[in-house]
C-alpha positions in Angstrom: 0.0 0.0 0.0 1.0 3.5 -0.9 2.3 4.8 2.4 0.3 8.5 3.8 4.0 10.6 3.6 4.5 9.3 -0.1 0.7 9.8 -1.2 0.9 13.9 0.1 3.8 14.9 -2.1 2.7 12.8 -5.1 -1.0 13.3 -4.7 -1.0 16.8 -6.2 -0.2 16.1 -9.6 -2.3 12.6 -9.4 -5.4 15.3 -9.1 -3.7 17.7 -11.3 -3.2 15.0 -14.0 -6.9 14.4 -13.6 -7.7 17.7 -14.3 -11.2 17.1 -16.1 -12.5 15.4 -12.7 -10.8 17.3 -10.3 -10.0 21.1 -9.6 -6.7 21.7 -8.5 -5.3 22.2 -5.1 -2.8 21.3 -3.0 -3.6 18.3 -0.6 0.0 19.2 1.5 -2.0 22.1 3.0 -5.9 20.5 2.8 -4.4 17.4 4.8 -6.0 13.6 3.4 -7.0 11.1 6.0 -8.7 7.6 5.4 -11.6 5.8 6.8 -9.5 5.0 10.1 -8.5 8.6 11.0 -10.4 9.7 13.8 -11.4 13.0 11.8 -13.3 10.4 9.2 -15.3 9.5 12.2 -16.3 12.9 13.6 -17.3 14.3 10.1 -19.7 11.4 10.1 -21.2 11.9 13.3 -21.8 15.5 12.1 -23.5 14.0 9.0 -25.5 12.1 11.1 -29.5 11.9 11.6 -30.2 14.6 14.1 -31.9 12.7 17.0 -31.8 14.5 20.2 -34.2 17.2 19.4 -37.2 15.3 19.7 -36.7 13.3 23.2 -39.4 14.8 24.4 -41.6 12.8 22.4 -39.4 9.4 21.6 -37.2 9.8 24.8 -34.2 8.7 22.8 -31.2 10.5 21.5 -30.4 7.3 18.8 -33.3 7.7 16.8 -35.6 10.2 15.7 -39.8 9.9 14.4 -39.7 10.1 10.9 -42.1 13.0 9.4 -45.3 13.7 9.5 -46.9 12.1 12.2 -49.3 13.3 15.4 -49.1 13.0 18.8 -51.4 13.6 21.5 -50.7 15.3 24.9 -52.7 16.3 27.2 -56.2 15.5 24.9 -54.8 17.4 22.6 -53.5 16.1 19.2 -50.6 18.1 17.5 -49.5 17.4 14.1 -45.3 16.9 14.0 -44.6 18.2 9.8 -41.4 19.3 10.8 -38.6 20.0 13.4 -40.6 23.3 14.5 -43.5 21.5 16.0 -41.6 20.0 18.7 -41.8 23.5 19.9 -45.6 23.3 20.2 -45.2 19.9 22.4 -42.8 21.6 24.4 -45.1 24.4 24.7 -48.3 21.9 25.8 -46.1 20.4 28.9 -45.6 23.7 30.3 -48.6 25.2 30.1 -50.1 23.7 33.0 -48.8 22.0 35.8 -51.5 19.7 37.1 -51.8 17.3 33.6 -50.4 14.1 32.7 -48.2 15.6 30.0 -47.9 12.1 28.7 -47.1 11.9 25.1 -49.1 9.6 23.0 -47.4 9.3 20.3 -50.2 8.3 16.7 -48.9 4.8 15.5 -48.0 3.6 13.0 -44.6 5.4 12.6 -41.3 5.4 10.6 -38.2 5.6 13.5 -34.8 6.7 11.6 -31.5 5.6 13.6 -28.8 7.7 13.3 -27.4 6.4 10.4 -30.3 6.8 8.4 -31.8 3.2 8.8 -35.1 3.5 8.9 -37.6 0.8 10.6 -41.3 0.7 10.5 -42.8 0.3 14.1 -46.7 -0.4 13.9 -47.9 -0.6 17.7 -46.6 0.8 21.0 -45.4 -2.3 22.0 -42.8 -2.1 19.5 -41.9 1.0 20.0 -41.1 0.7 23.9 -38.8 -2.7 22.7 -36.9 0.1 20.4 -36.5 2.3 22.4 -35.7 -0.4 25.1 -33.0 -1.6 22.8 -30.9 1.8 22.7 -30.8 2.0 26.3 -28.7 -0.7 26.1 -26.6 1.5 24.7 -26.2 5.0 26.7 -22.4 5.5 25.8 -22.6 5.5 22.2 -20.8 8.5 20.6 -23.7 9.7 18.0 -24.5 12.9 16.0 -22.8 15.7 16.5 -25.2 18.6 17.3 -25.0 22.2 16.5 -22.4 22.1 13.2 -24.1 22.4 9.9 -22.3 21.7 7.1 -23.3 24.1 3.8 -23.1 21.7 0.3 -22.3 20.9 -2.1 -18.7 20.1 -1.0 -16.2 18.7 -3.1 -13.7 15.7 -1.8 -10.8 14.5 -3.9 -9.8 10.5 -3.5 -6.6 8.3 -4.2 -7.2 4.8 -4.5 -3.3 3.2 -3.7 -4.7 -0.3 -4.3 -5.4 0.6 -8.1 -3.5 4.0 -8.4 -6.9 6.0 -9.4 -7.8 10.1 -8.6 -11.0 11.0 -8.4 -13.7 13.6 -7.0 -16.9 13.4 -5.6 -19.5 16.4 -5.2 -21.8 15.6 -1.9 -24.8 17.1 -1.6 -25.9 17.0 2.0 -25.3 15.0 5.0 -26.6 11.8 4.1 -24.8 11.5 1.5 -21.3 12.9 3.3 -22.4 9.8 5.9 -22.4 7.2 3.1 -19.2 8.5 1.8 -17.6 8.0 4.9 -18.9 4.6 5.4 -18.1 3.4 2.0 -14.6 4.6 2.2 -12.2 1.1 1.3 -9.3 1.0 3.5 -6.8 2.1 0.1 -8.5 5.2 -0.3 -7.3 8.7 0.8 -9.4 11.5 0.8 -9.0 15.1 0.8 -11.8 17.4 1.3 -12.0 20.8 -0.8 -11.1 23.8 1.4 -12.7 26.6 2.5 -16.3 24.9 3.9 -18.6 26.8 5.0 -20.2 26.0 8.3 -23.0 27.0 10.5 -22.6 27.0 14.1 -25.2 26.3 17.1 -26.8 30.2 16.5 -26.6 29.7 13.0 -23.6 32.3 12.8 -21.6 31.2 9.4 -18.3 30.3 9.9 -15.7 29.4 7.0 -13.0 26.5 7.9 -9.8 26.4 5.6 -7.9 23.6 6.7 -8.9 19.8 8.8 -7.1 21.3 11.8 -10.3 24.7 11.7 -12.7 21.4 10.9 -11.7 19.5 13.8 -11.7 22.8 16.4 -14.9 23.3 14.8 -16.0 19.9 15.8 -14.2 20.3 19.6 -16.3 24.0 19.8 -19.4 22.3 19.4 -18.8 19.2 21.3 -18.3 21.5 23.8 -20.6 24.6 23.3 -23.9 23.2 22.0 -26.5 21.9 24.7 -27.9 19.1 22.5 -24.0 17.7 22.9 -24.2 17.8 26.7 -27.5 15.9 27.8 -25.5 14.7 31.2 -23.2 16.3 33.0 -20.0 13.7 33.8 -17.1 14.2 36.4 -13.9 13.3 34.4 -11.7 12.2 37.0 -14.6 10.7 38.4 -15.3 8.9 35.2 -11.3 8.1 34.8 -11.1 6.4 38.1 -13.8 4.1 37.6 -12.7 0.5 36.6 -10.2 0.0 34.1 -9.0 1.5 30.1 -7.7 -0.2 27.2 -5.9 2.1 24.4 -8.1 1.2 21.2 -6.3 3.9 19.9 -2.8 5.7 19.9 -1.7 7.8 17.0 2.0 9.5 17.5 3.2 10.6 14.1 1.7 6.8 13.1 -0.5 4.6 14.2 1.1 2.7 17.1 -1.9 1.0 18.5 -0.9 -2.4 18.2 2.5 -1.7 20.7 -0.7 -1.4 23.6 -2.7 -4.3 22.8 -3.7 -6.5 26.1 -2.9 -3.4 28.0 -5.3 -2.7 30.8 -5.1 0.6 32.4 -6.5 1.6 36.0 -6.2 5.0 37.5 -6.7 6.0 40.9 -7.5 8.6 43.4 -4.4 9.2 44.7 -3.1 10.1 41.3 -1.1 6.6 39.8 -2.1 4.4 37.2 -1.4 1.1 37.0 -0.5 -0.5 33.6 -0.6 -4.4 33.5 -0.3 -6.4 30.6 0.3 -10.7 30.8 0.1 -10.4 34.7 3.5 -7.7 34.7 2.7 -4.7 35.8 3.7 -0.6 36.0 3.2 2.4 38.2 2.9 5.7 36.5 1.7 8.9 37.7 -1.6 10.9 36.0 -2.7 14.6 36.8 -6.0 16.9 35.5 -5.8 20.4 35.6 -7.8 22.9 33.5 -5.9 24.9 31.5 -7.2 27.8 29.3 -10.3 26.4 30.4 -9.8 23.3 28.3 -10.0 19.7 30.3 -5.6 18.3 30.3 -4.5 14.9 31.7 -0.8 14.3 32.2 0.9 11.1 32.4 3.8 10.1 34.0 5.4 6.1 33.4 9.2 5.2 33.1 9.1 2.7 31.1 10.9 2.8 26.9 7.3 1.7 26.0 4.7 3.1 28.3 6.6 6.5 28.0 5.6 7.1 25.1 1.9 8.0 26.5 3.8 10.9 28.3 2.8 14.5 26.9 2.4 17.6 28.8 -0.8 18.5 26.4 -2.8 15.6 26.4 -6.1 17.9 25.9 -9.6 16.1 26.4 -11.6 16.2 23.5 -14.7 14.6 24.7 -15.6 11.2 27.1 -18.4 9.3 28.1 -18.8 6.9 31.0 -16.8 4.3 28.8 -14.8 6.3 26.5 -12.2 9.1 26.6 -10.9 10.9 23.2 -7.6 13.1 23.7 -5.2 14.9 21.0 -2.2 16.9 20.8 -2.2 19.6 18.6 1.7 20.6 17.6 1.5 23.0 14.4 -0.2 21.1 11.8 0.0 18.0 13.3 -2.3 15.9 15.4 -1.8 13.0 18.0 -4.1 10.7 19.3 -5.0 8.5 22.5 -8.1 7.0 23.7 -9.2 4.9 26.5 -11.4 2.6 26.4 -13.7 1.4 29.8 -12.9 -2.8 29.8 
């Protein structure tokens, strides 16, 4: 395969040889990734089916009611044409304070998952086992809220397996989801810079590079209420049973070197690292610096050392996962944890 380093100098004139399909640019400066960089896997959660808007009425932030449909609360039945009328359910609960404010929802209904599946559900009975079923899964990292892509966009691929360069135009976020998903593990893709983003109030925004993309992607993580349903201690979260490293990304992808690792960190500030029964005793700290979330760790050994960094900076966690990067110029590192 093609190695990244030798695929950005030559993939410039691949596209510029290809000049028909593809306008030109300079992928040194736009930055290509493939389907296992972690910034492949944020741009689809953007894409994704927004879901969390209408909990009131489903109660769950994996799936949404496909439109139209009706509900009833409180006796009275409200017709759902669009993302507006949650407003006016909203609106029904509050206006009195000695109702039911149950919400009935009018089957049958369409539920759409997140990644657009869509499955009919006939009955309430139905429904509750749904709905039942993605409770089962409360850490799963979903749509990213509040970050509106504006398309068309353009991305520029590389295929290394048969040496092809190609573009694609995508046309909203379904289709930028798809892409993602359908991405073979010899393609490299570069998006076409600037993109023009909305933010949570709708304020346009224009991103010229993957690093403005990601920040983009960290600012509404961290900044848009739809992204923060639950409000988690990390060091709380961090000392609670034990991590594996599903991945570490240091200039490459050095994963594997951490495989059968288990990680437990503790109150009194050491983590224990214990692979085949052997064992090591590193050091972690949090502070908050710049008002951004850092964890620092601390281990000896040639291997384990390599996890040291003075800017590990948290870029979001769950009860069972924690996502961190290192931002040095234009490049990126990676490590997450992983709850065992």
């Amino acid at each position: 395969m093609l190695s990244l380093r030798k695929f950005l100098l030559i993939a410039p004139l691949l596209f510029l040889s290809c000049q028909n399909e593809i306008d030109e640019q300079d992928s040194n400066n736009q930055g290509t990734i493939t389907k296992v960089s972690p910034l492949a896997s944020y741009w689809q959660r953007v894409a994704m089916v927004p879901t969390v808007q209408d909990n009131v009425i489903d109660g769950s932030s994996y799936c949404t009611i496909k439109f139209p449909y009706t509900v009833t609360v409180n006796n009275t039945q409200i017709a759902i044409n669009s993302a507006a009328d949650y407003q006016k359910v909203i609106d029904n609960i509050n206006a009195s304070n000695t109702d039911d404010d149950i919400v009935k929802i009018d089957f049958p209904v369409t539920m759409v998952y997140y990644n657009y599946i869509e499955k009919f559900i006939p009955n309430q009975a139905d429904f509750d086992t749904l709905i039942d079923y993605w409770n089962l899964y409360p850490d799963l990292l979903s749509k990213i809220n509040g970050l509106n892509i504006q398309y068309p966009i353009t991305i520029n691929i590389y295929n290394s397996s048969n040496q092809i360069a190609s573009s694609e135009s995508i046309a909203g976020d379904q289709a930028f989801f798809n892409f993602i998903k359908n991405l073979k593990d010899s393609d490299y893709i570069s998006l076409k810079y600037p993109i023009s983003v909305l933010d949570y109030y709708s304020l346009p925004k224009s991103l010229n590079n993957n690093q403005d993309f990601e920040n983009a992607i960290k600012y509404a993580i961290d900044n848009c209420p739809e992204n923060n349903i639950g409000a988690l201690d990390f060091a709380a979260t961090l000392t609670s049973g034990s991590w594996t490293i599903p991945y570490f990304f240091d200039d490459s992808d050095k994963t594997y070197s951490y495989s059968g690792y288990s990680f437990v960190f503790k109150n009194d500030k050491t983590v224990t690292a214990t692979k085949a029964g052997v064992s090591e005793t590193g050091q972690w700290e949090c502070a908050v610096v710049y008002g951004v979330k850092e964890l620092k760790l601390n281990f000896n050994s040639a291997l384990l050392s390599k996890l040291n960094n003075n800017s590990w900076k948290l870029f979001e966690f769950n009860n069972s996962q924690v996502r961190l990067r290192n931002v040095v110029g234009y490049n990126t590192d990676y490590l997450y944890f992983e709850k065992q």
